[in-house]
C-alpha positions as CSV (number, residue, x, y, z in Angstrom):
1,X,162.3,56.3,162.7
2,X,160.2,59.4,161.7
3,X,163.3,60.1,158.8
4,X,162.7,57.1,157.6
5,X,159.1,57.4,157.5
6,X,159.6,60.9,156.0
7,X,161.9,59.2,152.8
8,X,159.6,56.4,152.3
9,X,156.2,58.8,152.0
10,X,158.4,61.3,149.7
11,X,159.3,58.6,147.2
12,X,155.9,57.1,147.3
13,X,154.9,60.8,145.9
14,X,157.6,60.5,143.6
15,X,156.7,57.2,142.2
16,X,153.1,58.5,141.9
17,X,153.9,62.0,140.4
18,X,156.0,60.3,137.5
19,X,153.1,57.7,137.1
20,X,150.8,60.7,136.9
21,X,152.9,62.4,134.0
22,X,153.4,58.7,132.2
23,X,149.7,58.4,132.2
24,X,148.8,62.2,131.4
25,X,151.6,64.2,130.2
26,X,150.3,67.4,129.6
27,X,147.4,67.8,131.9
28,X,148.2,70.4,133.8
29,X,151.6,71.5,132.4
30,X,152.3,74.0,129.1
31,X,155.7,73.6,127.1
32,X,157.0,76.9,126.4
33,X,155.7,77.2,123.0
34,X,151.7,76.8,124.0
35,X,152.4,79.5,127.0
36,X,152.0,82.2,124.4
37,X,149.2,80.6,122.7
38,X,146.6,80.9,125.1
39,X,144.0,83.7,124.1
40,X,142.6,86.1,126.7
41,X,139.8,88.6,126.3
42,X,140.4,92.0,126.5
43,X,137.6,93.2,129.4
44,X,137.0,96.6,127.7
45,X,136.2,95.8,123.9
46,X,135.9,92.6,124.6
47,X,138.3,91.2,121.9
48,X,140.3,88.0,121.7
49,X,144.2,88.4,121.7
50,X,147.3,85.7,121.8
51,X,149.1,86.7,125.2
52,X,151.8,87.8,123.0
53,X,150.5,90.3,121.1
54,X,149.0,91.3,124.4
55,X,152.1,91.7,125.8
56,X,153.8,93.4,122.8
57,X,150.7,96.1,122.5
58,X,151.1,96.6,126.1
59,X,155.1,97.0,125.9
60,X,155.1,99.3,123.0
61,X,152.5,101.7,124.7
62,X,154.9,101.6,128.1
63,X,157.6,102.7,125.4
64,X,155.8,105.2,123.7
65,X,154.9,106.7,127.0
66,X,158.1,106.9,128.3
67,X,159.4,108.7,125.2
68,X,156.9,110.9,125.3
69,X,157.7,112.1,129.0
70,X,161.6,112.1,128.2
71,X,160.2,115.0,125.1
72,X,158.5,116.4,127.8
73,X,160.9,116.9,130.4
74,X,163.1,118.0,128.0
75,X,160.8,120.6,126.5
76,X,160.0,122.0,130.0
77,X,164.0,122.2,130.9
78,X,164.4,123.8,127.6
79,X,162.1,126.6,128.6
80,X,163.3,126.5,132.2
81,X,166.7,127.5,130.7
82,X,165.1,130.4,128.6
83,X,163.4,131.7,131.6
84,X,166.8,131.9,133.2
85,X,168.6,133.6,130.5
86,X,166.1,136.4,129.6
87,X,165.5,138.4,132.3
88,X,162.0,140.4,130.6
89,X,160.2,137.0,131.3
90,X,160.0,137.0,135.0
91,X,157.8,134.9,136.9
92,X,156.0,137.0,140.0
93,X,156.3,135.8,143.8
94,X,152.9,134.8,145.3
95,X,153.7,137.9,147.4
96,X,153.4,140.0,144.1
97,X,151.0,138.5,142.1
98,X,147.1,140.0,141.7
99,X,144.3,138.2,144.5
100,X,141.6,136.4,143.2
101,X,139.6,137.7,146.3
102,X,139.3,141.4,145.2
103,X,141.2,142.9,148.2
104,X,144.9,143.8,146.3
105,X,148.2,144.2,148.2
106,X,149.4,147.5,147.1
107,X,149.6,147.4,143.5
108,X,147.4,150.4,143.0
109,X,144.3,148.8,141.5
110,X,141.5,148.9,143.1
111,X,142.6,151.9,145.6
C-alpha cells in the first residue's frame, strides 16, 4: 500500500515539474551557452569579467606558475650538480660554521 502511495506522489511531482518547465522554461535553468555568460565582480579591483575570461586569466597564471617553478627546480639542481662536481665550493657543517652568539668553537677567532 505505502509503494503505491510512494508511485502515485512521485508522478504527481513529475506531472507538476514538467508543467513547471512548460509554463517557465528557463527560470531557474542555464543552457550551456549562458553558463559562461554570467559576469562576476572581481572583489579586489572591483571589475566586471565573463566567467570565462575569469577562468582563462586564472588558468594561464596556474600555468605560468607552474613553469616558472619547473625553471626553478631546475636551476637549483643545476647548481646542486655543480656543487657536487667542484670540490673548492664546499658547503660547512653547522658543527663548523662561525656562531652568531660571539662564543666560537675553535676556529681561532676570537681566542
Amino acid at each position: 500500500m505505502k509503494k503505491i502511495l510512494f508511485n502515485i506522489r512521485e508522478f504527481a511531482w513529475i506531472v507538476a515539474d514538467e508543467i513547471a518547465d512548460w509554463l517557465y522554461p528557463y527560470r531557474n535553468r542555464l543552457t550551456p551557452e549562458e553558463r559562461f555568460e554570467v559576469r562576476v565582480k572581481e572583489p579586489m579591483t572591483g571589475e566586471m569579467w565573463m566567467v570565462e575570461e575569469l577562468i582563462q586569466q586564472m588558468n594561464e597564471k596556474v600555468d605560468k606558475l607552474q613553469d616558472d617553478m619547473l625553471y626553478v627546480k631546475n636551476k637549483l639542481a643545476e647548481h646542486e650538480k655543480l656543487l657536487e662536481l667542484n670540490p673548492k665550493f664546499r658547503v660547512r657543517k653547522a658543527s663548523e660554521s662561525f656562531s652568531v652568539s660571539g662564543s666560537v668553537r675553535g676556529n681561532g677567532i676570537n681566542t
